[in-house]
C-alpha positions in Angstrom: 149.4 133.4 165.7 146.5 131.3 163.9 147.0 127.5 164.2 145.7 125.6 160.8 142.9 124.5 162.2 142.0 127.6 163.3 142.3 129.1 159.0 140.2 126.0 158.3 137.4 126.5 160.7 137.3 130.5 159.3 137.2 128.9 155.5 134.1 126.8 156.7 132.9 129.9 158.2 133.7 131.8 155.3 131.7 129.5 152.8 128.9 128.9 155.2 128.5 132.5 154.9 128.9 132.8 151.1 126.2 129.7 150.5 123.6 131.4 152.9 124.0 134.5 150.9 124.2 133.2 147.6 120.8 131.4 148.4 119.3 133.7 149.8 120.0 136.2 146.8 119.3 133.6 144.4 115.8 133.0 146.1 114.4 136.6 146.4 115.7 137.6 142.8 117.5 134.8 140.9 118.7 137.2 138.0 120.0 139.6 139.6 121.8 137.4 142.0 123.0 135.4 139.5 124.9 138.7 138.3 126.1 139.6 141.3 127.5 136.4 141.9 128.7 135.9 137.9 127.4 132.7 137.4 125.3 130.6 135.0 121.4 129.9 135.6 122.1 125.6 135.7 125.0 126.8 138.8 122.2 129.2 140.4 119.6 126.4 140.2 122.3 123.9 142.2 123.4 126.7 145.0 119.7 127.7 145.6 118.2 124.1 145.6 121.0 123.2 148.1 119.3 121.4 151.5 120.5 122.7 154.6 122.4 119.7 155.3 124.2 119.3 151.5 125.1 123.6 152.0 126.5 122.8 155.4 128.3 119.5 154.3 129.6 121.9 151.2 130.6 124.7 153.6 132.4 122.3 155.7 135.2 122.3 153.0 138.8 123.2 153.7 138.7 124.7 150.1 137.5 128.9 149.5 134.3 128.3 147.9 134.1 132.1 146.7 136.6 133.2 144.5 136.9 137.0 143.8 135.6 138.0 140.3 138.3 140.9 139.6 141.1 139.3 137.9 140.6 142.4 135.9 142.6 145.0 137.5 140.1 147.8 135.8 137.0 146.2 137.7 139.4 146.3 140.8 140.9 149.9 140.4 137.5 151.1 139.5 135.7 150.0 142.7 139.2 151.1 144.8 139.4 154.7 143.1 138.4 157.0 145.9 138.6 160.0 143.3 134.8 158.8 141.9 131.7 158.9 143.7 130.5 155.7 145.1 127.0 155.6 142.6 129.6 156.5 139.6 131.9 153.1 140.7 129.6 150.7 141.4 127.9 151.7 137.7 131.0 151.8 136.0 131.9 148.4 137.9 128.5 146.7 137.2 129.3 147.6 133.5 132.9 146.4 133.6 131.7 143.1 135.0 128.8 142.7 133.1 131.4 141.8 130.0 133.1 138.8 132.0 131.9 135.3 131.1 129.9 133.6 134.1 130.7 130.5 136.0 129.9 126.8 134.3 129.2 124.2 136.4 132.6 121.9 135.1 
């Protein structure tokens, strides 16, 4: 059985994770990571101009920094449908969350 400590250090882990990747993707292609990720170009500028020491201080959070982007239970259905090929989901996905509204920095 986990202990709590032990959930927290796998959320750090988690969003340590999530900000490496979200960097990097931002970095090598800042559009398209910023639609794969769903959020605004003034968010993107903050998560890739991140030090190493401010994305590990922000990692170190005990709150998910991630968040999952299908509230929609089409987008989710339409990725989980096993009945499609995998090109034909991902397109129709892409499409589906293409029409969601990006993340504001609050």
């Amino acid at each position: 059985m986990s202990t709590t400590s032990d959930m927290l250090n796998e959320v750090r882990e988690v969003n340590l994770s999530y900000l490496l990747l979200a960097q990097r993707l931002l970095r090598e292609d800042k559009p398209t990571g910023m639609f794969r990720m769903g959020i605004s170009d003034e968010l993107a500028d903050v998560i890739a101009n991140l030090s190493l020491a401010q994305t590990v201080k922000l990692a170190a959070s005990s709150q998910v920094l991630c968040r999952f982007r299908f509230d929609d239970h089409a987008v989710l259905s339409t990725l989980a449908d096993k009945g499609k090929t995998s090109a034909m989901s991902q397109a129709h996905s892409a499409i589906l969350m293409a029409s969601q509204p990006v993340e504001q920095i609050s």
